[in-house]
RODO-196621 format. One record per residue: residue number from 1; y, x, z of N, C-alpha, C in turn. Coordinates in steps of 0.001 Angstrom, whole numbers, padded with zeros to 6 digits. Each point is the difference from the previous one (the first is absolute). Layout:
residues N
+-----+---------+---------+---------+---------+---------+---------+---------+---------+---------+
|   n |  nnorth |   neast |     nup | canorth |  caeast |    caup |  cnorth |   ceast |     cup |
+-----+---------+---------+---------+---------+---------+---------+---------+---------+---------+
| NUM |       Y |       X |       Z |       Y |       X |       Z |       Y |       X |       Z |
...
+-----+---------+---------+---------+---------+---------+---------+---------+---------+---------+
This chain:
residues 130
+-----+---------+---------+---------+---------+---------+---------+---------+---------+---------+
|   n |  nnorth |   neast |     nup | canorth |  caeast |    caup |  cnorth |   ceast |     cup |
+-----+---------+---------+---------+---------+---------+---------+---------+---------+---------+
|   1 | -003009 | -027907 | -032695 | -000524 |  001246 |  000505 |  001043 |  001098 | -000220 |
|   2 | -000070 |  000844 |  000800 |  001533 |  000864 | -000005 | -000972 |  001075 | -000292 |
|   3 |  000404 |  001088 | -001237 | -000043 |  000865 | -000005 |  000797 |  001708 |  000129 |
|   4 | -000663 |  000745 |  000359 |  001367 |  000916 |  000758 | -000309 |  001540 | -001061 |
|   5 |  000623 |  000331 | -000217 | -000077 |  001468 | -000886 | -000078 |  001007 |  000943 |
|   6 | -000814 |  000681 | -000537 |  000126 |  001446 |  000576 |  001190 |  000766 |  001071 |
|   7 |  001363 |  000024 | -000679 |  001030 |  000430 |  000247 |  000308 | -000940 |  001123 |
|   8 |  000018 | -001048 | -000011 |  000300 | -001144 |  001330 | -001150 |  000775 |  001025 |
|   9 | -000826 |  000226 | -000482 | -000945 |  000265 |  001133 |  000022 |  001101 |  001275 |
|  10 |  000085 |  001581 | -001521 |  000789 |  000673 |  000712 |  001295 | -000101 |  001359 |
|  11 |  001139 | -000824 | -001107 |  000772 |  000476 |  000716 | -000052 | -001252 |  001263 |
|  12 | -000602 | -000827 |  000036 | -000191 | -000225 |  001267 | -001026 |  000416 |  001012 |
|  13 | -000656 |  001259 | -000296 | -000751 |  001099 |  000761 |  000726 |  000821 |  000390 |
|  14 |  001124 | -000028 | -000779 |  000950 |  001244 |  000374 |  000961 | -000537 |  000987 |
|  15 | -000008 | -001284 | -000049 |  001593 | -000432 |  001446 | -000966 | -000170 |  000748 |
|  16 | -001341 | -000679 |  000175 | -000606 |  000130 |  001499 | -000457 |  001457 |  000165 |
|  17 | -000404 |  000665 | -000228 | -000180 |  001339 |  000241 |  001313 |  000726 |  000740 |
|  18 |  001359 | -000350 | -000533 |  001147 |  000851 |  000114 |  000509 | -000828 |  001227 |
|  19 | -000562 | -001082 |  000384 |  000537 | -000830 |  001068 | -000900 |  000433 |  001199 |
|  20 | -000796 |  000841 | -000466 | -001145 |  000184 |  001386 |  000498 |  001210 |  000428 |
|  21 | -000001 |  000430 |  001500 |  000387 |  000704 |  000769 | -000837 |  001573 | -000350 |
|  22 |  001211 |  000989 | -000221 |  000106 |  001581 | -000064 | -001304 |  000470 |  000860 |
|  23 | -001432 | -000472 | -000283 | -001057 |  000924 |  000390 |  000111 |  001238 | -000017 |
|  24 |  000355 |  000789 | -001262 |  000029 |  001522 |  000463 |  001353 |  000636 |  000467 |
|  25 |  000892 | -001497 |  000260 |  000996 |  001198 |  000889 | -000224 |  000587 |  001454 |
|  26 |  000295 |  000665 |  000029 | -000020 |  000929 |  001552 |  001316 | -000616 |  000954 |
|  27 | -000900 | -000112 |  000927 |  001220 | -000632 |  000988 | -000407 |  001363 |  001455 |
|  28 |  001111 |  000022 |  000789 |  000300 |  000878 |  001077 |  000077 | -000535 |  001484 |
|  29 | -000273 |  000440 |  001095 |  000650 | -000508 |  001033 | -000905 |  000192 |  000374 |
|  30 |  000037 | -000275 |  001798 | -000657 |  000390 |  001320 | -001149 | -000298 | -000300 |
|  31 | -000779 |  000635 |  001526 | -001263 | -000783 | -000477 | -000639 |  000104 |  002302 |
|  32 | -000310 | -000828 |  000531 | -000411 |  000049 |  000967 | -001604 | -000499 |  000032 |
|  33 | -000417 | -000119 |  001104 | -001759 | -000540 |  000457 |  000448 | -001229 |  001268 |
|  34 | -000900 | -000405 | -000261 | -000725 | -000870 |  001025 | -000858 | -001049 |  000024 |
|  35 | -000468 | -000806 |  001567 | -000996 | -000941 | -000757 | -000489 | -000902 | -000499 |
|  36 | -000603 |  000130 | -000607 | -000710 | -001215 | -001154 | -000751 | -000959 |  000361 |
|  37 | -000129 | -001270 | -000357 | -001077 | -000918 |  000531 |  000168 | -001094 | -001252 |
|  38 |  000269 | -001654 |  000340 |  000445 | -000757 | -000939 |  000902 | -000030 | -000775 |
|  39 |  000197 |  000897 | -001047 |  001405 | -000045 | -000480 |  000457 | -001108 | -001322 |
|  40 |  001183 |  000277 | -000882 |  000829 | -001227 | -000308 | -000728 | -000305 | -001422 |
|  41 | -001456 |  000779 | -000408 | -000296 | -000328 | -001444 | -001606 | -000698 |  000682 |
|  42 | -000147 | -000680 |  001354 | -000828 | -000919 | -000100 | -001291 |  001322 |  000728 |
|  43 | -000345 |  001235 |  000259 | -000811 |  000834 |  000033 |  000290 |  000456 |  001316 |
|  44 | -001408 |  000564 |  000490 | -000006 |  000838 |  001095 | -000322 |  001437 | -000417 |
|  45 |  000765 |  000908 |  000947 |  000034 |  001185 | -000741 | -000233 |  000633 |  001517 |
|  46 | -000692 |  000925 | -000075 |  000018 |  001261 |  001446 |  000487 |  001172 | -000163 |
|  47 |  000549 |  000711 |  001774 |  000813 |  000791 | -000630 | -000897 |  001658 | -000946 |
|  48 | -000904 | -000404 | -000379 | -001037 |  001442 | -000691 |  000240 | -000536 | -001376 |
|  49 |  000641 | -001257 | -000596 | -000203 | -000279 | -001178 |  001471 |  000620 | -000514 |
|  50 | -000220 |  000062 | -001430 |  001301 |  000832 | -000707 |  000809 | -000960 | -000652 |
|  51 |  000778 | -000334 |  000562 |  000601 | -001900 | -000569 |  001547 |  000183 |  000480 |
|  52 |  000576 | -000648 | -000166 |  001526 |  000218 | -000097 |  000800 | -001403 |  000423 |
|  53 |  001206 | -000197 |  000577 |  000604 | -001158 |  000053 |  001571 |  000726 | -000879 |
|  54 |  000379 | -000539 | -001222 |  001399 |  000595 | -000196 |  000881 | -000631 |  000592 |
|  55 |  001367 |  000092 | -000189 |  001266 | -000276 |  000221 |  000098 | -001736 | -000191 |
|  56 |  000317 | -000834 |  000767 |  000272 | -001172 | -000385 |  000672 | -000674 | -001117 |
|  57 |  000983 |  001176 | -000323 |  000893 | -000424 | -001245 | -000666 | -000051 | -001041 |
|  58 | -001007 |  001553 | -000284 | -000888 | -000179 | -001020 | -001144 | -001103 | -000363 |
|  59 | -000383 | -000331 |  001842 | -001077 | -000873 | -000239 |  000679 | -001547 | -000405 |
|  60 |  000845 | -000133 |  000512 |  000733 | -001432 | -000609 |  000731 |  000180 | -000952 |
|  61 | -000028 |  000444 | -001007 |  000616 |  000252 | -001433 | -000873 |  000092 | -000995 |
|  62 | -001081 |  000392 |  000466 | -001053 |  000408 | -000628 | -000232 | -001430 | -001439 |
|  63 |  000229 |  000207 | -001392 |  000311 | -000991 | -000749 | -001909 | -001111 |  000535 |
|  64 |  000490 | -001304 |  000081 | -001347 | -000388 |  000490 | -000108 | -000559 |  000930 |
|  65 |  001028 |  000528 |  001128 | -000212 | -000029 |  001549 |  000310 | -001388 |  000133 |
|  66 | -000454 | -000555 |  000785 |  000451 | -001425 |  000409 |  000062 | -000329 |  001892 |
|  67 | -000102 | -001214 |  000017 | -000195 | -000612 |  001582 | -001388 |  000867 |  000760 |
|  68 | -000847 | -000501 | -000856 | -001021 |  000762 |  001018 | -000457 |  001449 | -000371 |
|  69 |  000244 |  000876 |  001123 | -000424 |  001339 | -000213 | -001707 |  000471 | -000545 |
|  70 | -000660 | -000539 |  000110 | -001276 | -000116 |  000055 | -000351 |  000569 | -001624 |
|  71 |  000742 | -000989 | -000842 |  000278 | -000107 | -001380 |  000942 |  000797 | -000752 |
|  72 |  000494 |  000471 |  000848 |  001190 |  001303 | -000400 | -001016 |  001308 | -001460 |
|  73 |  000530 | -000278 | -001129 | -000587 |  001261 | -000944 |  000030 |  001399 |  000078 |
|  74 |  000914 |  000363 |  001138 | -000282 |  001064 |  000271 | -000910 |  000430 |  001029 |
|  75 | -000671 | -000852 |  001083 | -001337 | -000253 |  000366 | -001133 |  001236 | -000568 |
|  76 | -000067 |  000697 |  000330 | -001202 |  000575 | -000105 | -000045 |  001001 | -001141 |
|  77 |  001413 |  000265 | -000464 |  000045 |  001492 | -001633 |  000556 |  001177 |  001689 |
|  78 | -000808 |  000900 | -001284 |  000053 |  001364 |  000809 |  000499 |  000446 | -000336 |
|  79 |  000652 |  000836 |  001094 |  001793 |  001443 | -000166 | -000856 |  001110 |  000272 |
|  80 |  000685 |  000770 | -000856 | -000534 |  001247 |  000213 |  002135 |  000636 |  000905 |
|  81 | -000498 |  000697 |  001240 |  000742 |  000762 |  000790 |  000048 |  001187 |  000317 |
|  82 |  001222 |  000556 | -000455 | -000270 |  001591 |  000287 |  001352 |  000570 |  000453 |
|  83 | -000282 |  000843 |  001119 |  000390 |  000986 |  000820 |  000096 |  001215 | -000149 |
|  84 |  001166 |  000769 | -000561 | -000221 |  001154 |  000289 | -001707 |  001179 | -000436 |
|  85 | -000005 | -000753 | -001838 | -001433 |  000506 | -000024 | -001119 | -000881 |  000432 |
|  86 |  000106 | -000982 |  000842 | -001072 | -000538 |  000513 | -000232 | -001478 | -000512 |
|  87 | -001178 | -000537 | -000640 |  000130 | -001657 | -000086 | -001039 | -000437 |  000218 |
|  88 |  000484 | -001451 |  000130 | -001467 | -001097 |  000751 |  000333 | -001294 | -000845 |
|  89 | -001210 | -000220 | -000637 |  000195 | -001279 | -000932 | -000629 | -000858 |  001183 |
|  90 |  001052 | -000768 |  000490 |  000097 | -001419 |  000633 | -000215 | -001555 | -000702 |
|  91 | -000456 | -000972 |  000591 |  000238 | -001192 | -000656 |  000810 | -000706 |  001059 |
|  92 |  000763 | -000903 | -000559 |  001086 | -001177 |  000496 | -001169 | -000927 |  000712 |
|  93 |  000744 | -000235 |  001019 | -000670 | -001313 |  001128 |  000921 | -000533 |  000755 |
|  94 |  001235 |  000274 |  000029 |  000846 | -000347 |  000881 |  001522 | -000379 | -000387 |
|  95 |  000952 | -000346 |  000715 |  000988 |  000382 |  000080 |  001582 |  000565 |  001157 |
|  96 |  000062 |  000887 | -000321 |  000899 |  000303 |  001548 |  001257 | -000106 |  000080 |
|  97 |  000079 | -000896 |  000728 |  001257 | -001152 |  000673 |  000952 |  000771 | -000119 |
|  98 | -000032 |  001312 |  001063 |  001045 |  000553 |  000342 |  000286 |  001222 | -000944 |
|  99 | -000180 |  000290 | -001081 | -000014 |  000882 | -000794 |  000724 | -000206 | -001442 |
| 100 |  001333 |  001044 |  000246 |  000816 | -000350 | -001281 | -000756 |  000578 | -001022 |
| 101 |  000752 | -000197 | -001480 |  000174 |  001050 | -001191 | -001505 | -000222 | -000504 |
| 102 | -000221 |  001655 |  000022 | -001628 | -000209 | -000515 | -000882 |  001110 |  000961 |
| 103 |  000368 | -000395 |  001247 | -000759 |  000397 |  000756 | -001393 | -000657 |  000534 |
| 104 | -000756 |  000930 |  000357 | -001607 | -000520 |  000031 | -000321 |  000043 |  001597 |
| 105 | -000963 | -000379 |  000486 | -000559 | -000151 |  001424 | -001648 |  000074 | -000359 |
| 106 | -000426 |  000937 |  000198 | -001258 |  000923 | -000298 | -001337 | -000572 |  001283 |
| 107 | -000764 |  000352 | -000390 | -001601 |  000275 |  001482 |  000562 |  001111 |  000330 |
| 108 | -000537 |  000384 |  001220 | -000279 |  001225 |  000712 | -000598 |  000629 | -000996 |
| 109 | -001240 | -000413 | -001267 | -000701 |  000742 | -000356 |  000655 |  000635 | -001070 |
| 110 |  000514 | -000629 | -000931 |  000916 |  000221 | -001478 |  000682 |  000841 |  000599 |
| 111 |  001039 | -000351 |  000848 |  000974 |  000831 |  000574 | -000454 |  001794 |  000594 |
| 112 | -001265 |  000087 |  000534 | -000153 |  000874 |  000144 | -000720 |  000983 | -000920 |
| 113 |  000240 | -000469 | -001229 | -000549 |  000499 | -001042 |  001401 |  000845 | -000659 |
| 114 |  000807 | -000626 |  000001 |  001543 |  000645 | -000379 |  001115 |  000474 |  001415 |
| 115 | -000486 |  000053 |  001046 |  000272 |  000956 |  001194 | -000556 | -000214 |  001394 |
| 116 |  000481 |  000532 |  000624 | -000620 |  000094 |  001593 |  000959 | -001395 |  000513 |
| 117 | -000917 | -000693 |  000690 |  000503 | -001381 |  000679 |  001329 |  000463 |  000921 |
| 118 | -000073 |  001163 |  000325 |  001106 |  000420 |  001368 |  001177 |  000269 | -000851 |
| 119 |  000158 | -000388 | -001473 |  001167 | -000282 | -000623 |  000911 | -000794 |  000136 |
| 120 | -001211 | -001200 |  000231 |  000586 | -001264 |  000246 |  000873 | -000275 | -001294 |
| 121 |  000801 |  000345 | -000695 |  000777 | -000503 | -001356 |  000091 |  001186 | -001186 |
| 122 | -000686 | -000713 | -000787 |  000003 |  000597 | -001269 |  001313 | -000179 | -000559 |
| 123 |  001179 |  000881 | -001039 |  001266 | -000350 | -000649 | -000372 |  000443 | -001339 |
| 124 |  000398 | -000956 | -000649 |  000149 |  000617 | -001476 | -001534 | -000255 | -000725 |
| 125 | -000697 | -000898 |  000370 | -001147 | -000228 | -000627 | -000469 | -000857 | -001343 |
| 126 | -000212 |  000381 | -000930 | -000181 | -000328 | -001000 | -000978 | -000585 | -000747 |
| 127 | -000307 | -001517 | -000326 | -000805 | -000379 | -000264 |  000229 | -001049 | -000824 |
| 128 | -001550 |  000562 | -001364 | -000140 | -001403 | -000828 | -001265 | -000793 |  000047 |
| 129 |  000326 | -001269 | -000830 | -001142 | -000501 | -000003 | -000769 |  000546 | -001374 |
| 130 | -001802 | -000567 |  000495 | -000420 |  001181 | -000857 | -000524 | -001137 | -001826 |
+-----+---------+---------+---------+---------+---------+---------+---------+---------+---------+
């Protein structure tokens, strides 16, 4: 029978913890709309719901991520996004193909919560997960 001390215990709370991905860092970058239906975490989403597809890079990096998107851990944690004063806590459902860095692809609805659709592109948008 193996027994483990305290201090072992810890500090192996402390390397998986320190190996898990910067939740409260703030990440930046665009942010556009459009629409929603079956997306890549297995869910149907419409465009009135407040749900998010990020950046592909993020979504396939995401520590976790594997072959099937469905199962992806970042699946379904919510970003909080803000504009210029303005934010919309979104949840993940997606991921967008064509989207570098840590740029997001919004609803019509989220999106028009942090500006007028006839923007068409948000710059400089800032968002964490919550």
């Amino acid at each position: 029978m193996m027994h483990l001390n305290l201090a072992t215990v810890l500090l192996t709370f402390a390397a998986i913890y320190s190996a898990l991905p910067a939740c409260t860092a703030q990440y930046t970058g665009d942010a556009t709309f459009d629409n929603f239906g079956l997306e890549a975490c297995g869910a149907y989403s419409s465009n009135s719901d407040y749900v998010v597809r990020v950046a592909a890079p993020t979504f396939d990096s995401y520590p976790g991520a594997g072959s099937n998107p469905n199962l992806n851990p970042i699946c379904f944690k919510h970003i909080n996004v803000n504009y210029q004063g303005r934010t919309v806590d979104v949840t993940i459902v997606g991921r967008c193909a064509d989207c570098p860095g840590a740029n997001l692809e919004l609803t019509p609805a989220a999106f028009d919560v942090l500006a007028d659709p006839s923007v068409g592109r948000l710059y400089g948008v800032d968002w964490n997960f919550d």
